[in-house]
C-alpha positions as CSV (number, residue, x, y, z in Angstrom):
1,X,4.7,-25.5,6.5
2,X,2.3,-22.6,6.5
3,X,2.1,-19.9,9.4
4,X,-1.9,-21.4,9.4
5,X,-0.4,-24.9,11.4
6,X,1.6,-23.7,14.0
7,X,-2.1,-23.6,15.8
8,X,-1.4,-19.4,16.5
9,X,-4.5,-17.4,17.1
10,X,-6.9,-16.7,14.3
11,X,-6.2,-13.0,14.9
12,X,-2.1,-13.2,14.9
13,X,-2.6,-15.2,11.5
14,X,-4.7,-12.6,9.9
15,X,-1.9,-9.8,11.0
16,X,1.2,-12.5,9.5
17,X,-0.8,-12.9,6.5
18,X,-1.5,-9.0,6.2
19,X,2.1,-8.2,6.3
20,X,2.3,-10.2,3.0
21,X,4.2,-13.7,4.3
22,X,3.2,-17.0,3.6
23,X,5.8,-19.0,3.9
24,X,7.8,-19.2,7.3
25,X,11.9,-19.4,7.2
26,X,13.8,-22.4,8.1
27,X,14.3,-20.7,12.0
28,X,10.6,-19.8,12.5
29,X,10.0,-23.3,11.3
30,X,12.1,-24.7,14.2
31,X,11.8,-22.2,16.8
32,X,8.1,-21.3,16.8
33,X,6.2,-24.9,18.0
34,X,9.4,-24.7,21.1
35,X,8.4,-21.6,21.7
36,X,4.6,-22.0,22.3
37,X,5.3,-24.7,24.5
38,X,7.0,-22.6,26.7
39,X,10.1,-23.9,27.0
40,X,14.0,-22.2,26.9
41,X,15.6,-21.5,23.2
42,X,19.2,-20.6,22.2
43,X,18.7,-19.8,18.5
44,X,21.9,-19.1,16.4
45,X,21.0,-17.4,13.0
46,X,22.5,-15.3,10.7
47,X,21.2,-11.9,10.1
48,X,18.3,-11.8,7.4
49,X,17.1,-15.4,8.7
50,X,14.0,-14.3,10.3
51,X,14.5,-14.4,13.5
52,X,12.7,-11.1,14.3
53,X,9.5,-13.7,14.2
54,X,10.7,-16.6,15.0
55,X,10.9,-14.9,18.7
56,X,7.5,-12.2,18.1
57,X,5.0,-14.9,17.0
58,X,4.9,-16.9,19.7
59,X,5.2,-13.9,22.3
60,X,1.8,-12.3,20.5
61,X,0.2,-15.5,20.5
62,X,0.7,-16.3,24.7
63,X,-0.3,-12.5,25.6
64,X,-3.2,-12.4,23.0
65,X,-5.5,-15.0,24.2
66,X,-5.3,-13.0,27.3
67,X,-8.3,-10.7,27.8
68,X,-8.5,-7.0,27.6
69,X,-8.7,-6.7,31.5
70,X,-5.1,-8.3,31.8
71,X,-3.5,-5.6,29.2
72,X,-1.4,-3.0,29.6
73,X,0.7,-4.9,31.8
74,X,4.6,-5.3,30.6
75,X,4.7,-9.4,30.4
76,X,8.0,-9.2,28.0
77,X,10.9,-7.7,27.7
78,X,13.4,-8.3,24.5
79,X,16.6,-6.2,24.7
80,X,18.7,-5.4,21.8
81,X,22.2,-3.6,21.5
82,X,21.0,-0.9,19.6
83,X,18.2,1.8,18.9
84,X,17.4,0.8,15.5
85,X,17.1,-2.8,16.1
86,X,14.7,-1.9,19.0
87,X,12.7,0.3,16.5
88,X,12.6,-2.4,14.5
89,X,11.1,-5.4,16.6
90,X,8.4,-2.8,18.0
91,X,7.5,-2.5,14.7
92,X,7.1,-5.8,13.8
93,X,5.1,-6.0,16.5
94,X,2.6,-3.1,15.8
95,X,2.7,-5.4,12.2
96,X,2.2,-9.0,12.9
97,X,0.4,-7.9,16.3
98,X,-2.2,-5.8,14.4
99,X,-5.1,-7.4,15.2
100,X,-4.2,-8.6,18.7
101,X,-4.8,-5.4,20.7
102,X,-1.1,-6.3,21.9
103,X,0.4,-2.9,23.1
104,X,4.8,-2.5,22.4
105,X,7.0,0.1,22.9
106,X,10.7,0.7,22.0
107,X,13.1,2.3,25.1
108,X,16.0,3.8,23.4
109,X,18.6,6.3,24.4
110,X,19.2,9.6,22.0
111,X,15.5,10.9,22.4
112,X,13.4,12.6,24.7
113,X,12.7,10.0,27.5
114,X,9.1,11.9,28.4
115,X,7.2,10.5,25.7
116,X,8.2,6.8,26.9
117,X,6.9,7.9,30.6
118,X,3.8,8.7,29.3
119,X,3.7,5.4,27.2
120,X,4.5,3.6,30.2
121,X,2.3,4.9,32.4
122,X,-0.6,4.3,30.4
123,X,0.8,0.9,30.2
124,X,2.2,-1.6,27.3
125,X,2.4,-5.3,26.8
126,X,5.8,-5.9,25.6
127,X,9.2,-3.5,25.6
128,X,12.1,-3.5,23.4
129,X,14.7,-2.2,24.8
130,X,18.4,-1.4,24.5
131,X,20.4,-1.8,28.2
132,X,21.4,1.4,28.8
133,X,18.4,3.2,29.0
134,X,16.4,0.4,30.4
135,X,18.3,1.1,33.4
136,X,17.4,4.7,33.0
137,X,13.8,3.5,33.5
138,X,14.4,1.6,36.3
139,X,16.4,3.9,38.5
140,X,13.5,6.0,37.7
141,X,11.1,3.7,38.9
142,X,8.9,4.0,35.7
143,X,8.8,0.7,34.8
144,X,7.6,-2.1,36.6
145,X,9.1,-5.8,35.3
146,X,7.8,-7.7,38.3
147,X,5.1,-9.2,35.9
148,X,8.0,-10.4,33.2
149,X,6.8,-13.7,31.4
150,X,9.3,-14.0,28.5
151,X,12.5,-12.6,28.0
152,X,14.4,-12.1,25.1
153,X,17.9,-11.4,24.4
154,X,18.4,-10.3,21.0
155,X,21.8,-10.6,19.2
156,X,23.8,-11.5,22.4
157,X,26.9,-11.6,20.7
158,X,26.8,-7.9,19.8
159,X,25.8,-6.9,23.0
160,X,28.8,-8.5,24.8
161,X,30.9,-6.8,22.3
162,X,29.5,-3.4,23.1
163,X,30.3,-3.9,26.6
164,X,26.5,-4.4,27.7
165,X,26.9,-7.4,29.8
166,X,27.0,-5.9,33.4
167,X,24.0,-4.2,32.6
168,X,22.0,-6.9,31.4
169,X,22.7,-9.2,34.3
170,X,21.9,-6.7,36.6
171,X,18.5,-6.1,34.4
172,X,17.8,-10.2,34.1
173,X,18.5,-10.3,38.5
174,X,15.6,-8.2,38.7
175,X,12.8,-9.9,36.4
176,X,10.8,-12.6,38.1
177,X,12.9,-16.3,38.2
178,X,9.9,-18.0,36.5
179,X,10.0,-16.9,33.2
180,X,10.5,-18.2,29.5
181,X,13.9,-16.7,28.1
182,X,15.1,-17.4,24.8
183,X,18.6,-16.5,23.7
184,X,19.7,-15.7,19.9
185,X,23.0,-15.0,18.6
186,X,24.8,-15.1,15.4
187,X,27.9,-16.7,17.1
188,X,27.9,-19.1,20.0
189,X,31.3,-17.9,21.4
190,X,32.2,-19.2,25.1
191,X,30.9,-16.2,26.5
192,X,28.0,-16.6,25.1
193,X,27.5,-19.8,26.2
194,X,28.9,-18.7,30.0
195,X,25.4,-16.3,30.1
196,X,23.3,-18.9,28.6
197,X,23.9,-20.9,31.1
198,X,23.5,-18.4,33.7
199,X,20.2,-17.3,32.5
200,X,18.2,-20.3,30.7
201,X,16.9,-23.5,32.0
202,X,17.4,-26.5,29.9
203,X,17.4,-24.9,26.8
204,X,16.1,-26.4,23.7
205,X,19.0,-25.4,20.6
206,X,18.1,-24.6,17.2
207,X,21.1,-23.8,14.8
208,X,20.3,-22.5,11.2
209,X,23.2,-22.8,8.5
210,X,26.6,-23.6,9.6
211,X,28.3,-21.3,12.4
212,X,30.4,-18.4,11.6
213,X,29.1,-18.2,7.9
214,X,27.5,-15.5,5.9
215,X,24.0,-16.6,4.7
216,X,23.8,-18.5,1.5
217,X,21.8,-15.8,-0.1
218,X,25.1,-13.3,-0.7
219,X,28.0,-13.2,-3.2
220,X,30.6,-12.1,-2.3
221,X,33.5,-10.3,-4.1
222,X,37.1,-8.8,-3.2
223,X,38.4,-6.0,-5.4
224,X,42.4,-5.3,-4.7
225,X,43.1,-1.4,-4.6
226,X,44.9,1.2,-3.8
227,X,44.2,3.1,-0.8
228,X,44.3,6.4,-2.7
229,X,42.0,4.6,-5.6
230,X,39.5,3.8,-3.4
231,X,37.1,6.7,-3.9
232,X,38.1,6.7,-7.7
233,X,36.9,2.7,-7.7
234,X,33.7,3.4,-5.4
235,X,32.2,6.5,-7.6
236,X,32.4,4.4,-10.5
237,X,31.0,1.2,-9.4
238,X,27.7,3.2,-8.4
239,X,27.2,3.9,-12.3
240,X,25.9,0.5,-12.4
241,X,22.3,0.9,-12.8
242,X,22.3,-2.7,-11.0
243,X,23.2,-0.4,-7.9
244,X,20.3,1.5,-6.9
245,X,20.5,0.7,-3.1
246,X,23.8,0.6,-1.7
247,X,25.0,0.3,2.1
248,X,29.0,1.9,1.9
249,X,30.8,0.8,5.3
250,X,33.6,3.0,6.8
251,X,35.2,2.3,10.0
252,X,35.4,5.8,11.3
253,X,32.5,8.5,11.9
254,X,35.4,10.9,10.3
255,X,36.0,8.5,6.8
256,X,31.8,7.8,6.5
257,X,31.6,12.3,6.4
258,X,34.2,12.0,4.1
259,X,33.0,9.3,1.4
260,X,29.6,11.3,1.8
261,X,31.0,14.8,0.8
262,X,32.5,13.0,-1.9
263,X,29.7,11.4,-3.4
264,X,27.7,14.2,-3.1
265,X,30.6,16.1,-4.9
266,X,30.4,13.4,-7.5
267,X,26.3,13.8,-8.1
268,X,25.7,11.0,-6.3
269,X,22.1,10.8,-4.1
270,X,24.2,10.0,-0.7
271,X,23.4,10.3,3.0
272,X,25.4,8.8,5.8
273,X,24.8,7.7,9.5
274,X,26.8,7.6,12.4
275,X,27.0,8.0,16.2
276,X,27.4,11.7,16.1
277,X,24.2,12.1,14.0
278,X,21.3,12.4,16.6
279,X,18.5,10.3,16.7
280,X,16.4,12.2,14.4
281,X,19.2,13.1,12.2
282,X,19.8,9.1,12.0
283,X,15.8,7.9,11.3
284,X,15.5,10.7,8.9
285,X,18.6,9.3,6.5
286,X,17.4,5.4,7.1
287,X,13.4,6.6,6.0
288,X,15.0,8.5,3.5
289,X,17.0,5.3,2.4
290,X,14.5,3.2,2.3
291,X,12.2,5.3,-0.3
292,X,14.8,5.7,-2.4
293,X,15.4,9.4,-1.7
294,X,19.0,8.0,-2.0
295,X,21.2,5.7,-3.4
296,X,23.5,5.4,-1.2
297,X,24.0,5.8,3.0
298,X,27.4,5.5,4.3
299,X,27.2,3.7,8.0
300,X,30.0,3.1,10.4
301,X,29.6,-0.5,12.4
302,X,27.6,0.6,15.4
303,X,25.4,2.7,13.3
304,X,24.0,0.5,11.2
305,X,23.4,-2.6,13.3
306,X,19.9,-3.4,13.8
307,X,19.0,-1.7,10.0
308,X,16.2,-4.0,8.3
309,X,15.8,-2.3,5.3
310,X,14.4,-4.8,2.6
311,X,16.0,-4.4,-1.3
312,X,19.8,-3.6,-0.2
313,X,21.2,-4.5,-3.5
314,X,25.0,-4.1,-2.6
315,X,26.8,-3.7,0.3
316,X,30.2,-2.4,0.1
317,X,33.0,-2.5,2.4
318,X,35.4,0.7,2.0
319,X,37.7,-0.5,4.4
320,X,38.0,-4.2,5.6
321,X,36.4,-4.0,8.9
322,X,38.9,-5.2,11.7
323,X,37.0,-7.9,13.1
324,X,35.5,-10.8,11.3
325,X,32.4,-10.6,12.7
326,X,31.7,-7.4,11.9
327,X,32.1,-8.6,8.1
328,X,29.3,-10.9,8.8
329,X,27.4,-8.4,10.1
330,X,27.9,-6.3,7.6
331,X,27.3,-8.3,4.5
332,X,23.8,-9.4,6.5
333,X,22.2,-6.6,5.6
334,X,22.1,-7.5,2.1
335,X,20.6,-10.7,1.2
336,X,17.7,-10.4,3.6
337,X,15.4,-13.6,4.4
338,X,15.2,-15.5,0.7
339,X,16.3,-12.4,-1.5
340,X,19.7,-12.3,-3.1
341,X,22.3,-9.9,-2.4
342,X,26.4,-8.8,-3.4
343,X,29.0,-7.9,-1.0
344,X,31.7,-6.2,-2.4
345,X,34.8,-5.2,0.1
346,X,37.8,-3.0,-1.2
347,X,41.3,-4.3,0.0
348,X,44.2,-2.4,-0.1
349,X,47.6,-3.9,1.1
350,X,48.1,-3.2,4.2
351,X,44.4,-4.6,5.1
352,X,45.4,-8.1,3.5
353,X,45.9,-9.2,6.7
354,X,42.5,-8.4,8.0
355,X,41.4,-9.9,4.9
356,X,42.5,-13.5,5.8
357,X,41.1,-13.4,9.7
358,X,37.7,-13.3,7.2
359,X,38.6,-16.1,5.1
360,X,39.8,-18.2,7.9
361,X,36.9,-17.0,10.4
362,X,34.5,-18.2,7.6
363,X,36.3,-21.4,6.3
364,X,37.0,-20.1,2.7
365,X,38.5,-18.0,0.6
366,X,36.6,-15.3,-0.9
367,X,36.5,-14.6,-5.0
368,X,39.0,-11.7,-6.2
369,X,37.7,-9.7,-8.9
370,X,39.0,-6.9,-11.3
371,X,36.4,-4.1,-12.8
372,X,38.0,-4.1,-15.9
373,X,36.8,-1.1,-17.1
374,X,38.4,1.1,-14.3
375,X,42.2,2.6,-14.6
376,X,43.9,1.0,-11.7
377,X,47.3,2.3,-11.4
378,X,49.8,-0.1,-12.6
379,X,47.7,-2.3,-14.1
380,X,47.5,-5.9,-12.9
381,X,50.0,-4.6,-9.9
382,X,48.1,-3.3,-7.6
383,X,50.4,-3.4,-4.4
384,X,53.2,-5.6,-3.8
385,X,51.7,-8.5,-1.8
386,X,52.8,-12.4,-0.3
387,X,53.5,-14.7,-3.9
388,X,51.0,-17.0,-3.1
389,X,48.5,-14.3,-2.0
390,X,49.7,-12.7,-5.2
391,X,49.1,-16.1,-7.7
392,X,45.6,-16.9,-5.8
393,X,44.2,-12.9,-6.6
394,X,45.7,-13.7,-10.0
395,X,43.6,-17.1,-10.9
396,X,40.7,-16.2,-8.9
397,X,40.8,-12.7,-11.3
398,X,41.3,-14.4,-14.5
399,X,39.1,-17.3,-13.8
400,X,35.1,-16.5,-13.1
401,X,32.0,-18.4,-13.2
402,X,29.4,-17.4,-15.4
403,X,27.4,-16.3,-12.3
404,X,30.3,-14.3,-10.9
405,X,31.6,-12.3,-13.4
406,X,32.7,-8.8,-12.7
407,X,30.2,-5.8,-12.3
408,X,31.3,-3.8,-15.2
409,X,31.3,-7.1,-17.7
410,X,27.7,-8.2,-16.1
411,X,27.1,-4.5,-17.7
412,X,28.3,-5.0,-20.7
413,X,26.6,-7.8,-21.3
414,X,23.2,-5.9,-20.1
415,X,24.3,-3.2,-22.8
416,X,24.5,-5.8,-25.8
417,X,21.4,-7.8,-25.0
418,X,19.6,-4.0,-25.4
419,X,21.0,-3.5,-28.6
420,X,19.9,-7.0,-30.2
């Protein structure tokens, strides 16, 4: 189904078909007509399904057929867990919203809060905003939410993990009672569903692929290492030419530094991102990302959630996160909407355990590979590991698809194709 017969405004259509889609995903699709109609959505999605619009669209299309005289006042509010995912919704806004007249701003913490007084003051139609300094605003008095229509609460999962809940039911007690809220989440865990309930009104459910899986769109690929080979393995895997846009996850601010300085040591184009960074420090290595200044940016967890940054080729895990969720997050930022996308994570012996919490949180066992070009230390013996751990690494090694074949043969292969 076209954007064109949803029935949104002519002038919302014009700014969807500007942006270069055509095509709506399977969660706009579902969500959009329920959302017109006014009614309450929990939407559980992966990352990279589109749900950015599925939430936008209908919000620009209820405050545009509003006139001019009516703007400037906030009628929604959509908070998000982090900075860059609020960046990223206001744009998408300023994008499909283009020719609407619609008016957003993104409240973040890390920046100068002046310029949003100013913003606010001379009034916007819809904020983005992350918790904590939402509140800011409010103690300040400089925003007024009496006139909230439709709330959103953008990846509610994350922001119970990050320990944002008291704050957004204390933000949610103070909007108006009548309002449209719409609730999306990668995971529908029981807490989630305890503030659904609290804050929606017969919600209508939409639920795109199967709960607790990565999206379709991504392969994904284990590679057993040493600890102390890790850096060795990493440095050459980026001499694939196939890797010119790689996400590198660490799970400390300290190892992301680290892997950086070592990349850059190596020749390697490499910037990395992490809470101690400051804002500026942080937009400057996404934009510079994105362009292709660099090949790589290294990203701790809470960094880089909320990054949209289209034509990720690889993401690559350098330590096994310790939760499985943050593997699905993770891998998300590959694979993005239809596009395909690899997921490599390195797994040394003592994070084998971590390792199976994935497989078991996602209901399979991920594909072990070997890049056979690379001198791993005692060949085939990696780390002493569980036999039937141990015989599943080896027939998963010595087994592959044509379609999954290791990165250093799927070069290979490239290589002899040039010289015919």
């Amino acid at each position: 189904m076209p954007f064109t017969k949803f029935g949104l405004s002519d002038p919302l259509v014009r700014g969807i078909l500007a942006t270069g889609y055509t095509a709506p995903t399977e969660i706009q699709s579902q969500v959009i007509p329920a959302a017109i109609k006014g009614v309450d959505i929990i939407g559980c999605a992966q990352t990279g399904t589109g749900k950015t619009a599925a939430f936008v669209l209908p919000i620009l299309d209820r405050l545009g057929h509003e006139p001019a005289s009516k703007r400037r006042i906030t009628r929604a509010l959509i908070l998000t867990p982090t900075r860059e995912l609020a960046m990223q919704v206001e744009k998408s806004i300023q994008g499909y919203g283009r020719f609407t007249g619609v008016k957003p701003l993104a409240v973040f913490g890390g920046v100068n809060i002046n310029n949003q007084l100013k913003s606010l003051e001379r009034g916007v139609d819809i904020v983005a905003a992350t918790p904590g300094r939402l509140m800011d605003h409010m103690k300040r008095g400089s925003i007024d939410l009496k006139h909230i229509e439709v709330l959103v609460l953008d990846e509610a999962d994350r922001m119970l993990d990050m320990g944002f809940i008291n704050d957004v039911r204390k933000i949610v007690s103070s909007l108006p009672k009548k309002r449209q809220t719409m609730l999306f989440s990668a995971t529908i865990s029981p807490e989630v569903k305890t503030l659904a309930a609290d804050m929606l009104k017969s919600p209508e459910m939409f639920q795109i692929g199967k709960p607790r899986n990565p999206i379709e769109t991504i392969t994904q690929h284990i590679y057993p290492v040493r600890k102390e080979q890790k850096m060795d393995l990493l440095i050459h895997m980026l001499s694939n030419p196939q890797m010119y846009s790689v996400l590198v996850f660490s799970r400390t601010r300290h190892g992301a530094d680290k892997i950086n300085h070592r990349l850059k040591k190596a020749g390697i184009l490499s910037v990395a991102i992490h809470s101690d960074r400051t804002q500026n420090q942080r937009l400057q290595a996404m934009e510079g990302f994105k362009k292709g200044k660099f090949q790589v940016m290294v990203a701790t967890d809470i960094a880089a959630r909320g990054i949209n940054i289209e034509g990720i080729s690889h993401v690559i895990n350098f330590d096994v996160p310790a939760f499985p969720e943050d593997y699905i997050h993770r891998i998300g930022r590959t694979g993005r909407a239809t596009a395909l996308g690899d997921a490599i994570t390195f797994v040394s012996y003592d994070e084998q355990k971590s390792l199976r919490r994935i497989e078991n949180f996602i209901g399979r066992e991920l594909d072990t590979e070997k890049c056979e070009d690379f001198a791993y230390k005692k060949s085939d013996t990696l780390e002493p590991m569980p036999a039937e751990k141990s015989k599943h690494m080896h027939h998963a090694s010595s087994g592959h698809s044509a379609d999954k074949k290791p990165i250093a043969a799927r070069r290979r292969r490239r290589r002899s194709v040039k010289r015919r």
